[in-house]
C-alpha positions as CSV (number, residue, x, y, z in Angstrom):
1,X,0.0,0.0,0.0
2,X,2.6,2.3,0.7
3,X,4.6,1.6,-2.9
4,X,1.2,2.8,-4.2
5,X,0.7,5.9,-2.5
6,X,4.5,6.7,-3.3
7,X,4.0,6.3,-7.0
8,X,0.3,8.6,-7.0
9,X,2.6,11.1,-5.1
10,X,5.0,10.8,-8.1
11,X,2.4,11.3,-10.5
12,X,0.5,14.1,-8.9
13,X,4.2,16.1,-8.2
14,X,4.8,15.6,-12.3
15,X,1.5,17.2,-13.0
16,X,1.4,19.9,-10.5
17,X,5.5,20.9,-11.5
18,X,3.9,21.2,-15.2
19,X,1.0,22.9,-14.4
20,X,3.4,25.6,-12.8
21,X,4.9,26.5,-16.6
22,X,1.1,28.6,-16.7
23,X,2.2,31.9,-17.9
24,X,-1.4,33.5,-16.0
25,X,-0.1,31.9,-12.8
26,X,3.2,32.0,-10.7
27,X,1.5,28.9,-8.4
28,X,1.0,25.3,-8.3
29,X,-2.5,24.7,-10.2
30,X,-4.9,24.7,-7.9
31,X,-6.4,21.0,-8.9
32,X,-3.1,19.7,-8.5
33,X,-2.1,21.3,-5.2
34,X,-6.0,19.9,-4.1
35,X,-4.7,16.2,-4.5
36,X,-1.5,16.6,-3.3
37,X,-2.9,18.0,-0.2
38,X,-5.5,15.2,-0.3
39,X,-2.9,13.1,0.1
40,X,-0.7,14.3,2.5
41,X,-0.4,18.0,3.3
42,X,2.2,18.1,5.7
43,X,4.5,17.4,2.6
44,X,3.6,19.8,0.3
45,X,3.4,19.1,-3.8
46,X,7.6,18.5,-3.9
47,X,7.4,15.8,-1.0
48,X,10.6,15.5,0.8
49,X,12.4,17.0,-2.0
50,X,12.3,21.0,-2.6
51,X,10.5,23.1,-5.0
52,X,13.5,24.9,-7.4
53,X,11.7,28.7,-8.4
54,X,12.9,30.9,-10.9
55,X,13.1,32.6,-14.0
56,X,14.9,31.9,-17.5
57,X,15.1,35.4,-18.8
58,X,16.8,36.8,-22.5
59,X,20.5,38.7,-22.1
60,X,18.9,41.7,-22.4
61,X,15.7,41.6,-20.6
62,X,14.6,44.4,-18.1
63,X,11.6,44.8,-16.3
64,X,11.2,47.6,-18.8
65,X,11.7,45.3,-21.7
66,X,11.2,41.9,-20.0
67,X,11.4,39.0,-22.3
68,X,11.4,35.5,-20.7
69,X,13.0,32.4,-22.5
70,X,9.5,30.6,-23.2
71,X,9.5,26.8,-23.9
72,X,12.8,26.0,-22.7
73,X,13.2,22.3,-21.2
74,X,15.3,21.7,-18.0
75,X,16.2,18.2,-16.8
76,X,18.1,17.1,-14.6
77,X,21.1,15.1,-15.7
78,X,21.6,11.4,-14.9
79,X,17.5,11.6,-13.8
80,X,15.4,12.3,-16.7
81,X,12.1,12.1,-14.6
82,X,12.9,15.2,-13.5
83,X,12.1,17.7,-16.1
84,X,9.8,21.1,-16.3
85,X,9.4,23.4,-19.3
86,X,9.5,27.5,-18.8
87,X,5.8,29.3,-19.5
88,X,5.9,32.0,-21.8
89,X,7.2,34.5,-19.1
90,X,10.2,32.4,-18.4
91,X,9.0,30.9,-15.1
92,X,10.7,27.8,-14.3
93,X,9.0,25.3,-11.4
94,X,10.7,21.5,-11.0
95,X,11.0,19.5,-8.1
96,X,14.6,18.6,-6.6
97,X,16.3,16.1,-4.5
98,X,17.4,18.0,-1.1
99,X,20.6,15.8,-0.8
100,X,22.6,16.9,-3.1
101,X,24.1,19.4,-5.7
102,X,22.6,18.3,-9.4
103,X,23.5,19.7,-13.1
104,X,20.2,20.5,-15.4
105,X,20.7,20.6,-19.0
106,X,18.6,23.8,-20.3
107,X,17.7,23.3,-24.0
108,X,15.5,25.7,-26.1
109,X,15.0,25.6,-29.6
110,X,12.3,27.8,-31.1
111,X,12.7,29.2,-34.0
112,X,13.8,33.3,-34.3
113,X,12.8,35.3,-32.7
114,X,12.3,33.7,-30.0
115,X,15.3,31.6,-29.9
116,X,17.1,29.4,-30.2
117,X,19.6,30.2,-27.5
118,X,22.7,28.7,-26.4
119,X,21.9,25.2,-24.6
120,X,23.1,26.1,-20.5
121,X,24.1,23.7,-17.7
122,X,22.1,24.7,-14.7
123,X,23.8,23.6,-11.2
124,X,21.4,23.5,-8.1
125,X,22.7,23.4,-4.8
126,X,20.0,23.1,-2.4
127,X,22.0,25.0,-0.1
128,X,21.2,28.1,-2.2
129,X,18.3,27.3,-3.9
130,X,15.8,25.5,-1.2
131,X,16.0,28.0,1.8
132,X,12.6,30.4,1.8
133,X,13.1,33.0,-0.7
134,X,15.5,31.2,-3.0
135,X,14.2,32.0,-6.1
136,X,16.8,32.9,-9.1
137,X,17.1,34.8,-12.3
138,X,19.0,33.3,-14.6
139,X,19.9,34.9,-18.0
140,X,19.8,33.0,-21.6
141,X,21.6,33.6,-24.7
142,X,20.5,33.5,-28.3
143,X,22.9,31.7,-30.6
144,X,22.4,33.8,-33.3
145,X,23.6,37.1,-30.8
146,X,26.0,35.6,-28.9
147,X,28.7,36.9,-30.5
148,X,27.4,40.0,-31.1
149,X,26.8,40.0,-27.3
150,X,30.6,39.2,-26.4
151,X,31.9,41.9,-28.7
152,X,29.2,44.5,-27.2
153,X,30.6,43.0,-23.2
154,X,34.7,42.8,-24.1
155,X,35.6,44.6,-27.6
156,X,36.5,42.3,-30.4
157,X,35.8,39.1,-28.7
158,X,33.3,36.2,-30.3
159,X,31.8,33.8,-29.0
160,X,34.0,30.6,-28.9
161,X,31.6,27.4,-29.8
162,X,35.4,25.8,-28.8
163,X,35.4,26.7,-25.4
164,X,33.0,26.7,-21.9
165,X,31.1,30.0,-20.8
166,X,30.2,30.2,-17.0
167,X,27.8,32.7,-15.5
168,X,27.6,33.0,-12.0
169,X,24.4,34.3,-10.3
170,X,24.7,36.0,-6.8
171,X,22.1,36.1,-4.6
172,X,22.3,38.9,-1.7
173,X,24.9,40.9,-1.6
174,X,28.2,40.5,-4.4
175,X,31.3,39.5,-3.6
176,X,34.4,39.1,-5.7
177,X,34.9,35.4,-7.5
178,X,37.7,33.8,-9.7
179,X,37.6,30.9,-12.2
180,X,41.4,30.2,-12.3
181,X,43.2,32.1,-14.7
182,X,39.9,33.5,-16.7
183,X,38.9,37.2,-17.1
184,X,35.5,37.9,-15.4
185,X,33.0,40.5,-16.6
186,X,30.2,41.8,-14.1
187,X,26.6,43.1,-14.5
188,X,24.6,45.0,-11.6
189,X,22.1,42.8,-11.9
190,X,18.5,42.3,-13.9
191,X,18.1,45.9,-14.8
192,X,22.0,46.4,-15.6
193,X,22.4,45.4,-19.2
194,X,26.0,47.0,-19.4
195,X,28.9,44.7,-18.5
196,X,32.2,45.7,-16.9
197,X,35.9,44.0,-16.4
198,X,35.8,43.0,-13.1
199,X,35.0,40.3,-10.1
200,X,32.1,41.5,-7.9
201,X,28.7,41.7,-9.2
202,X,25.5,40.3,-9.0
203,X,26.0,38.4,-12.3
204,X,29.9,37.2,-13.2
205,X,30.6,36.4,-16.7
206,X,33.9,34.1,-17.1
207,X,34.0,33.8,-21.2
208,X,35.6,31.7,-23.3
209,X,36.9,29.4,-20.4
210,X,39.2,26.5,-22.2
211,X,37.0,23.5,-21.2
212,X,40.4,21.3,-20.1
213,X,39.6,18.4,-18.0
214,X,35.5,19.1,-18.0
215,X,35.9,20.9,-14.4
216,X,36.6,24.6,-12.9
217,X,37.0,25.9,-9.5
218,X,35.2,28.8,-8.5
219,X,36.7,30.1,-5.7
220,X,35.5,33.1,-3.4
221,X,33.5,33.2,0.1
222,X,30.1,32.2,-0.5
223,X,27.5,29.6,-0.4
224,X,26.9,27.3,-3.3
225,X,29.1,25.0,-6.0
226,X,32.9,25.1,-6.1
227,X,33.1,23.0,-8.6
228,X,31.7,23.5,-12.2
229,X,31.1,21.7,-14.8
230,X,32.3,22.5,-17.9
231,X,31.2,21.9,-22.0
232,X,32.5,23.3,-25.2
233,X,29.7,25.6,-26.8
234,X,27.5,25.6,-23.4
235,X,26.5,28.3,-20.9
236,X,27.3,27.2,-16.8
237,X,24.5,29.4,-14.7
238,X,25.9,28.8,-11.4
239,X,23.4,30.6,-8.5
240,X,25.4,31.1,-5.0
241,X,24.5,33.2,-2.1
């Protein structure tokens, strides 16, 4: 009886997590949330795991000229189960395991304008993400404006399809960070669309990082990942606090 009422709880969580993707609604839908409270509310719709909140937004995107990347799908790697899809406004809802740090593979590939944009690894540490009022914003870049977008952020540099890009999101209050050897540009945050050379901001761009052994160390004093993963051609959004 108990394997039963584990796999309805599966079930339902699925739903409700995709019901979240509602552009007209930043909650749970409400006929989901009703049967996972039906079945146990002291749980809540994520269980014993944790309920990852954020939002996928375009390079550019200010609450001026907000533009949310809109059907992109996260899973998580190594459990495909895990998966959610952003609504049109960029929201992105999954549930998450609270025991450990996992790597999402973000893919979106609608056609211009919209997209497509560079395919990001996402890395959730429940450390930073799970705690009340952990919710992120995470930027995207379109392919097609990437390099358009380094030469804009660092003067005659492209985007190398070669090499690893990391972007390091920082909740609270900034604080300087290093990625080895690799020069860092930083943003003020969501409605800062100019970029700077430097180490302390609320987002940290580390471009064109040579991808080496797959791994980098992000060193600095804060909460979250020291290690990140690293792929040729792929964005690293890397939330700490």
């Amino acid at each position: 009886m108990d394997r039963l009422r584990l796999v309805v709880i599966a079930v339902t969580v699925v739903a409700g997590c995709s019901a979240c993707s509602d552009d007209t609604s930043g909650q749970i839908d409400a006929a989901a949330d009703a049967d996972v409270d039906a079945i146990d509310a002291a749980m809540g719709p994520c269980g014993v795991d944790y309920q990852m909140t954020g939002e996928y937004v375009d390079w550019d995107s200010t609450s001026l000229g907000f533009d949310g990347v809109e059907s992109a799908v996260w899973t998580v790697i190594g459990d495909t189960a895990r998966t959610a899809t952003t609504a049109p406004n960029g929201r992105i809802i999954i549930c998450l395991a609270r025991t450990s740090t996992v790597t999402l593979s973000v893919v979106q590939t609608v056609a211009a304008p919209n997209g497509p944009y560079v395919e990001a690894r996402f890395v959730a540490d429940p450390a930073v993400l799970s705690p009340a009022g952990g919710i992120f914003s995470a930027r995207g870049l379109k392919a097609a404006d990437a390099s358009a977008r380094y030469n804009t952020i660092m003067g005659g540099m492209s985007f190398d399809t070669g090499a690893a890009h990391v972007l390091v999101v920082k909740r609270g209050t900034p604080t300087a960070l290093t990625l080895g050897a690799s020069p860092s540009f930083v943003s003020d945050g969501a409605e800062d669309t100019t970029w700077t050379s430097g180490a302390t901001g609320a987002f940290t761009l580390f471009p064109n990082v040579a991808v080496g052994a797959g791994t980098a160390t992000l060193g600095g004093t804060f909460t979250g990942p020291t290690t990140i993963p690293l792929e040729a051609g792929k964005l690293t959004i890397v939330p700490i606090s």
